[in-house]
N, C-alpha and C positions, 0 to 999 in steps of 0.2 A: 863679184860680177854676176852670178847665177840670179842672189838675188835682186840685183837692181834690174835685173833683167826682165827675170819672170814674174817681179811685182809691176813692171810697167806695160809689160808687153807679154801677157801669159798664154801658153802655149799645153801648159800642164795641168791635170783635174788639181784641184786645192789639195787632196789629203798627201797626190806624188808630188806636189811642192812642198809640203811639209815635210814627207819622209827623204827628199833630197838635204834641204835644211839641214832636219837633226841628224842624218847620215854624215854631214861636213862636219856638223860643230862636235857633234860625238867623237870622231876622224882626232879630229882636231886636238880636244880634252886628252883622251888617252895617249897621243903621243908628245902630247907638252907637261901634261900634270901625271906625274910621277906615283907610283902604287901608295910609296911613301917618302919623307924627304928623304931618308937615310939611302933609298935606295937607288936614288938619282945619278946616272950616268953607271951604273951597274948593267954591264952589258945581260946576264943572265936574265934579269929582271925585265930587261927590255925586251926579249920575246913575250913575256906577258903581255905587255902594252901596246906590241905591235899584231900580237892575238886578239886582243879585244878591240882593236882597233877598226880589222878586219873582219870580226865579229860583229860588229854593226853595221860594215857595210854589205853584208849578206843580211842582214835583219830589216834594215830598211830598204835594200833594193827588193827585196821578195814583195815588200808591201807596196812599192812603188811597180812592179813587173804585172802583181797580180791585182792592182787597181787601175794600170794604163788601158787605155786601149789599144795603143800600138802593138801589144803583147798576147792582142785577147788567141792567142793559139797556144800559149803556154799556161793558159787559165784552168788551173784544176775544176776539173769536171764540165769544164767548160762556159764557167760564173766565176766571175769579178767578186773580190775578196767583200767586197759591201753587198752582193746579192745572195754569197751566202751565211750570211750571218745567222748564226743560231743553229748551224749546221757546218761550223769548221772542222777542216779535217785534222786527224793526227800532228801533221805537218804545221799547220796554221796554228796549232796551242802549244808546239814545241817555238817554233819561230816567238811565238810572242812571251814565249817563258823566259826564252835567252833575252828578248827586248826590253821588258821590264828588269831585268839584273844588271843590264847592263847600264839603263837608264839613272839608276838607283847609284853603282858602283860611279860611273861618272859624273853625278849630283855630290858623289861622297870629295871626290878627289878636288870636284868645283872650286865647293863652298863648304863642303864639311859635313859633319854626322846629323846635323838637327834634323833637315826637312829628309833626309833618307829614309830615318828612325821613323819621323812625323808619316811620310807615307807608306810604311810597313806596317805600323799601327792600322793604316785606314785598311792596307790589303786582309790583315788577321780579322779587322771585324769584318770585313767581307765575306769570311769562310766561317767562323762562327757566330754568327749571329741568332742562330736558336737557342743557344746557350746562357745566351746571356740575361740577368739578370733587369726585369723593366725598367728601372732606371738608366740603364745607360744604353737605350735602343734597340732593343733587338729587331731584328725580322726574321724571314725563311730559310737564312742562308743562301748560296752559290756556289754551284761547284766550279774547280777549277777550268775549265775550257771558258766557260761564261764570264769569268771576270776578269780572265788575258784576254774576253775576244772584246770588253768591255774598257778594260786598261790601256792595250796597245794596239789591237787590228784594226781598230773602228774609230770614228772621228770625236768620240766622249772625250778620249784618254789622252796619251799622250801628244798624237795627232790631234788636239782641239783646240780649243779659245786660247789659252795661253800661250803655244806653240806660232798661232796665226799671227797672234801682236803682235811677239819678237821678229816676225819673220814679215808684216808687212807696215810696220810700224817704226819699232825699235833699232833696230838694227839699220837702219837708212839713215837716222841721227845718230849714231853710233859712227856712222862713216863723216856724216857732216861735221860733226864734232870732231876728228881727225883731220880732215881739209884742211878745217880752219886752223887750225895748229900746223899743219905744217906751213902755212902761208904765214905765219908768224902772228896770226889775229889773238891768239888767245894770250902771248907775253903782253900784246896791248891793251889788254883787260887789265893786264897788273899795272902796268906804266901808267892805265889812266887815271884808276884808282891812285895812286900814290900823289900822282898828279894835281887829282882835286883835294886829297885831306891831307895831304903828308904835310904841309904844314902849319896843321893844327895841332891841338893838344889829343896825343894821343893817337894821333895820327895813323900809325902802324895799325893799329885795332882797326879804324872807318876803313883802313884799305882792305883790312882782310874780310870785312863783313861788306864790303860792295864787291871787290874780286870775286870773292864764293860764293857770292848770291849769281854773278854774272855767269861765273863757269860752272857753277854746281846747273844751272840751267841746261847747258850744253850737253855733259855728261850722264845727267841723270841719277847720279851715285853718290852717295853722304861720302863713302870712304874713300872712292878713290876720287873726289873731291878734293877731301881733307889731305889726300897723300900729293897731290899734286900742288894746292896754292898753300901747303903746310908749311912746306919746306922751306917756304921765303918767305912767308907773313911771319909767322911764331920765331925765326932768329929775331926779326924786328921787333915786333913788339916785347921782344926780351931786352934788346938793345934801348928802350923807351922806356922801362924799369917798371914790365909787369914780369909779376911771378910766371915763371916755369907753366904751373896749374892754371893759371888764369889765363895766358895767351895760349894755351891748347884748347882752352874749354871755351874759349871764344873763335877759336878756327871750325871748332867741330859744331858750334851752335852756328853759326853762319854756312857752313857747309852742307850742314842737313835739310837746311831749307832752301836750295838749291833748285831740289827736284819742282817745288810747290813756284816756283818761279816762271809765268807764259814767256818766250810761246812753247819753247822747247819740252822741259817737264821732264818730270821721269815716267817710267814704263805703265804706271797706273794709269796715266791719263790716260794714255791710248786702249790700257783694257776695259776703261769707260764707255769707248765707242761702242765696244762690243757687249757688253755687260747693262748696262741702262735703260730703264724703261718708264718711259717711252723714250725710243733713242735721240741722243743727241750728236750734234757735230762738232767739230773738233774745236769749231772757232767758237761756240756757248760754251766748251770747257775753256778753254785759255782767256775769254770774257768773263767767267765765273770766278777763276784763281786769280784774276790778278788782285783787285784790292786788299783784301787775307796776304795776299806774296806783301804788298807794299807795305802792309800793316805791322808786319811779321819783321819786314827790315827796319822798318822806320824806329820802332822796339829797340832794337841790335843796338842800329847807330845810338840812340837816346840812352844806353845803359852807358855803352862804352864811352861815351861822352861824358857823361856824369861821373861814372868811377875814373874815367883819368883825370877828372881835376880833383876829385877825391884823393888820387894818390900825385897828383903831381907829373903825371906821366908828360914826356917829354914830345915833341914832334920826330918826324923822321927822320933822317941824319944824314941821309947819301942823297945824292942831287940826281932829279931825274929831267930827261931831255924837256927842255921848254916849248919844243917843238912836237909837243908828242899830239898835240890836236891835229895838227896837220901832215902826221905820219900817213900813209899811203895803205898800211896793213890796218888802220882804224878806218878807212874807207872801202876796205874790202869786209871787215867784219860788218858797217853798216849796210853796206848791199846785199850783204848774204840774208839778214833779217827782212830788210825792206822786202825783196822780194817772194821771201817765206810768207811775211804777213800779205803781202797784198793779193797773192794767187791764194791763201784761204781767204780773203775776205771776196774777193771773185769768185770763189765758190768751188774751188780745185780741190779735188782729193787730199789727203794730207801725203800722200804717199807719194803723187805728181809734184805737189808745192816741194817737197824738203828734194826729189830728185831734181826737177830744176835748179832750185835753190844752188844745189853740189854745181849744179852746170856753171851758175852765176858764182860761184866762187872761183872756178877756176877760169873763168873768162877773165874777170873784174882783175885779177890777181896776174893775171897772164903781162900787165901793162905796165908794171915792176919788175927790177931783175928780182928786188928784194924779198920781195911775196910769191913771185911765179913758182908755180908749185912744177917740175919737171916731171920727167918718167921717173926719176928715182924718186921722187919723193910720194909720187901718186902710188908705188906699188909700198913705200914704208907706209904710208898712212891706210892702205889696204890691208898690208901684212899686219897695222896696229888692230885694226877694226875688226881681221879677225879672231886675233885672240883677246881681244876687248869680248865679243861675243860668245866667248866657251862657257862662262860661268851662265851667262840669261838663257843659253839655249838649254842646258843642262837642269836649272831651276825649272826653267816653264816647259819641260819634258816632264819631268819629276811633279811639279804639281798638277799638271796632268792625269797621272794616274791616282792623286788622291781626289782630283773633281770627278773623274769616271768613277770610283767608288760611290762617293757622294750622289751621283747620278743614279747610278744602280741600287742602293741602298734605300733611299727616299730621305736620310738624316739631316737633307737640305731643308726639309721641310718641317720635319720635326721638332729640330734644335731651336729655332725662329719663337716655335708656341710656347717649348717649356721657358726661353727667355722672359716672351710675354708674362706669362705665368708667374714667374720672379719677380719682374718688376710692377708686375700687376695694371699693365696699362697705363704706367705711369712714366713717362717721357725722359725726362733727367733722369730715374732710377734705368730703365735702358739703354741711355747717353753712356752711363757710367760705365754699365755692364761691357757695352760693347767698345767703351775707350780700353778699359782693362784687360779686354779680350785680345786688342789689337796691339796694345804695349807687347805682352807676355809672348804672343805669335812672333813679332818683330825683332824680339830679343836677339831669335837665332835663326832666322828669313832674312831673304831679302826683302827691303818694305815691300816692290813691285807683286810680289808672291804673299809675301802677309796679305797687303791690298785682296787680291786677287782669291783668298782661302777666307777671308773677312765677308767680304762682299757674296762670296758666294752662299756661304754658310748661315750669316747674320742678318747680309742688306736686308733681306724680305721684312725684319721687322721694322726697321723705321718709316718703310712707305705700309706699314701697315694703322703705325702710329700716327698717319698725319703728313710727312715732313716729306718735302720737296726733295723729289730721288736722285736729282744732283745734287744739294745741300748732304743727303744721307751719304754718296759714295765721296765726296769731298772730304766728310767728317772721318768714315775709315783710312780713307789716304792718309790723310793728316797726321792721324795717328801710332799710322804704320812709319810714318817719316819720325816721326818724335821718339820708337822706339828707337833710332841709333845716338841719341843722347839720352835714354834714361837708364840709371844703375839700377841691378850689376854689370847684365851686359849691354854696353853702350860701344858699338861696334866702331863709331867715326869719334870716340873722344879716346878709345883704346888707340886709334893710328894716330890721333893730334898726339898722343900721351909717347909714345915712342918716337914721335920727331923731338918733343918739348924734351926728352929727358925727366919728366913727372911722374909721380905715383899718378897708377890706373883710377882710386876711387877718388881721390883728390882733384882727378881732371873731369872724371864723369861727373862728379854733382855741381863743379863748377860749369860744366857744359848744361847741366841741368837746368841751374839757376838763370844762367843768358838766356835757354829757349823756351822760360816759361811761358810767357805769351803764345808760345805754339799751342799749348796745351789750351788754352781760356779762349784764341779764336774761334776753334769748329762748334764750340759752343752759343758761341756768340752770332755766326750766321747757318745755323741750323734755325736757332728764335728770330731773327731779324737777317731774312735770308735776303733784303736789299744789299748785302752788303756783299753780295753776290750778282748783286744787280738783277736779281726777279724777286719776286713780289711771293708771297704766300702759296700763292694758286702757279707759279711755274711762268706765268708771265712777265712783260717787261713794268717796272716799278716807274715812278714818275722820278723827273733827277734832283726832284726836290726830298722825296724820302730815302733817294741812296746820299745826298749831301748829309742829311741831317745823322744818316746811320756813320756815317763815316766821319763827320766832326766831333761828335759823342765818343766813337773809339779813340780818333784823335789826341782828343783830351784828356780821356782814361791811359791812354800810354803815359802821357807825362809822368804823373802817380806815379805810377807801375814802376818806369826804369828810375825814380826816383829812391823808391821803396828798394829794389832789389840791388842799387846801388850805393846806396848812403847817403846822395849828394844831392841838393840840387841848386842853389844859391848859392848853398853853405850847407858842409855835414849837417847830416839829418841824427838829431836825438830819437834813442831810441823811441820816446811816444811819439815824436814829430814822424817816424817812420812805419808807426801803426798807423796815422793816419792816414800819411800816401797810401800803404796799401787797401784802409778801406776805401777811400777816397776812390784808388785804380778799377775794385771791384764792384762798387756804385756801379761807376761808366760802363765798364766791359761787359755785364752780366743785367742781361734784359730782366725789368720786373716790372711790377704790379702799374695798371695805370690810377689816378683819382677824379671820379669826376668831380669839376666844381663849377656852378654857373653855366653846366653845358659845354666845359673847354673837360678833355682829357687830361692833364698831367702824368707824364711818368714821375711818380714817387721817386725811383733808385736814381736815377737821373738829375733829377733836383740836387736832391739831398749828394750827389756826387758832384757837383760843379760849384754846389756852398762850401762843403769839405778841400774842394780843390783850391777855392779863394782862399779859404783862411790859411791851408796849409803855405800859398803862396807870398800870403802877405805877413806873415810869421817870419818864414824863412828867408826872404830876400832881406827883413830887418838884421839878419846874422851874417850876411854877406861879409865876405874878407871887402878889406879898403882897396 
């Protein structure tokens, strides 16, 4: 409530809106996530957690007390905590010592040891930095008062950009996405999905790769995506006679791309607004992701299409209501959107559009006994939303104080040149660098937080290369999305892998192998950024060069989910299946033009729509009768 509040109708300076924030969701963490599991419902242990509890809300009310105005009589020395900066007293490096530990311990309990370790690293080089050896950055050092008052007191750190997103962004679809579920919208996603392929071949698979494109939207999150449409897509498509490994590693390739799905998205898009330059609006992002989202699916369905007549895979088997178009909770899901898209396309804040939005859900829904969401259900899908929020406020606290390092340091600008430098100005060799940088971050981040340490750390070099700076923070997104299905740790094919009953690395590479098209898109509209629908120079392309960019990928997926599925007429030989996949990398992968007579041809292009024919008219001669 505090924050639909104060994001609509702000009463409080930004940094006491933030330090109320993570005072709640800090609150919050330590009294639901446990020191450790063993120690759960251990009453002893639970003075700890109601110590630290209360430990931050002394940490963040001091910074809220001494940044209000309301308070300015209890302001040491008689200056507001941002006027004296550089000049904190005793009290203000003790307060921000306890902030940062406590930041750190409740990132730990979140999400785990990665990004805690990951931003202790950045604190250590913060304090020796003369020591260090030229290759890995030095500077002049910091002494401690200056980089708690750079960490936590002041608007760099923990109180900064990623803090804001969560809290004027995130977390409001966070609630929307709860509405909608308790109004029953989100089982309508499944019913409808099931509805349109369930009886087709293989059916189970097209439900669970349009379900988790639909709900991973809402959500925002590969895993808990995958934990939710897991549970009833993967018995199916078990029941349809795919392997254990195959129908998890297709929940969790369907699921990861989710986030990359307009208008909703995951937390990256929104740290877009803030991050981007020259900035953009929320509706040029969700206009830019959508083609890449449809690309991305259209891929999905065309594998798992092709490998279930490869295996024979059966349709659905359980009968879903015939009446399910004309259910009443799928008229409340489309209202909730229609009026999201129409107030950004009107020109509404995104933070007004998705608050209305919630209104028009519980209006539209109010006219059903079946959907109307009561006082009980409006405080369950609050009480979800808030502990849906512990892990993002806890992340984007925590990465916070490694962007204030970064800030204070200068290694934001440094790391950018010695990149340069490596790939020597050379485009793809950078591509590469900073896909690999972005898998490995991802590994054990949240993507939103990868996103977020990528872009801050790396973006400068693509827009130094040329490349259109929403093309470049699309391409880190992307990436950061892809690391929760690439092995070893592939975070959303580990949770498909314990609903399936599968081995872990048996589900990961199989999840791998579904979402390789993620991997070959951000490449693909970084060089032919119409497919993003702007042109080279960041403006609008003509609709005849985003037709042509998007018929060409088109045609390269066939290949593609041909090649990684065995199938496509008629099992593919193995040479038959070298060819699809040159055939796939022809189309997908921009090259060289020729001129002749004054006409351009692309080369790769060509030569991939000749490869495409003969592979088609090969294969269709082997067709079963």
């Amino acid at each position: 409530m505090f924050t639909l509040a104060e994001v609509n109708y702000p009463h409080l300076s930004p940094q006491s809106q933030l330090a109320v924030f993570a005072m709640l969701g800090l609150v919050l963490c330590f009294l639901n996530k446990p020191l450790h599991r063993r120690f759960a419902g251990n009453r002893a242990w639970r003075v700890v957690d109601i110590a630290l509890a209360l430990a931050s809300v002394v940490c963040c009310a001091y910074v809220f007390v001494q940044t209000e105005p309301w308070f300015e009589r209890w302001w040491i020395g008689g200056q507001s905590l941002g006027n004296r900066a550089g000049q904190e007293t005793n009290l203000d490096t003790a307060i921000g010592v306890l902030g940062v530990f406590l930041v750190l311990e409740a990132t730990r309990r979140a999400i785990g040891w990665a990004l805690p370790i990951l931003a202790s690293v950045f604190l250590l080089y913060a304090f020796v930095g003369p020591s260090l050896p030229d290759w890995s950055f030095p500077h002049r050092g910091y002494d401690l008062e200056r980089v708690v008052s750079q960490t936590f007191l002041h608007s760099q750190g923990v109180f900064g950009t990623a803090l804001r997103v969560m809290f004027t962004y995130v977390f409001l679809f966070v609630i929307f996405g709860a509405l909608l579920k308790e109004s029953g919208a989100t089982q309508y996603v499944i019913d409808f999905a099931r509805r349109l392929f369930g009886g087709s071949p293989g059916g189970p698979a097209k439900v669970s790769v349009l379900s988790s494109g639909m709900m991973g939207s809402l959500s925002g999150s590969a895993v808990a995506n995958t934990a939710t449409t897991g549970t009833f897509t993967i018995p199916m498509m078990r029941s349809a006679g795919f392997k254990p490994e195959i129908a998890a590693g297709v929940e969790a390739a369907a699921s990861s791309g989710g986030a990359l799905v307009p208008p909703v998205m995951g937390a990256g898009a929104y740290m877009m607004l803030e991050i981007v330059e020259p900035p953009v609006t929320y509706l040029q992002i969700i206009k830019a992701a959508l083609l890449p989202a449809l690309l991305y699916y259209a891929s999905l369905l065309l594998i798992v299409h092709f490998y279930s007549r490869r295996i024979g895979a059966g349709a659905a088997q359980d009968e879903v209501d015939p009446g399910v178009w004309k259910r009443f909770d799928g008229l409340v899901f489309v209202a909730a959107f229609t009026v999201l898209i129409t107030l950004l396309v009107a020109g509404f804040t995104v933070f007004r559009s998705v608050s209305l939005a919630l209104v028009a859900i519980v209006v539209v829904a109010a006219f059903n006994a079946n959907t109307r969401i009561t006082p009980r259900k409006t405080l369950s899908a609050m009480g979800k939303s808030a502990m849906d929020v512990i892990p993002l406020v806890s992340a984007a606290s925590c990465v916070g104080i490694v962007i204030g390092v970064v800030t204070l340091t200068g290694i934001g600008t440094k790391l950018p040149s010695t990149i340069l430098d490596l790939a020597q100005g050379n485009l793809v060799a950078a591509l590469a660098l900073i896909m690999v940088s972005s898998i490995i971050l991802g590994m054990g981040l949240p993507s939103a937080v990868c996103y977020l340490l990528m872009a801050t750390l790396i973006g400068p070099v693509l827009g130094e290369l040329g490349v259109v700076p929403l093309a470049a923070h699309l391409f880190i997104f992307y990436f950061g999305m892809m690391s929760m299905v690439t092995p070893p740790v592939a975070l959303a094919a580990y949770t498909a892998a314990s609903i399936a009953g599968s081995g872990i690395m048996p589900t990961s590479f199989a999840a791998f192998r579904f979402a390789l098209v993620g991997f070959t898109l951000p490449y693909m509209f970084v060089f032919e950024p119409e497919l993003l629908m702007m042109s080279a120079d960041g403006t609008a392309p003509g609709w005849a060069a985003i037709l042509r960019s998007v018929l060409l990928a088109a045609a390269g997926l066939i290949p593609f989910a041909a090649a990684i599925s065995g199938y496509l007429f008629a099992p593919l030989t193995p040479w038959l299946r070298g060819v699809a996949f040159v055939a796939a990398m022809l189309l997908l992968i921009p090259g060289p033009e020729l001129s002749l007579a004054g006409i351009d041809l692309p080369v790769f292009d060509l030569a991939g729509l000749v490869a495409l024919g003969a592979l088609l008219t090969v294969n269709f001669g082997r067709r079963r009768p």
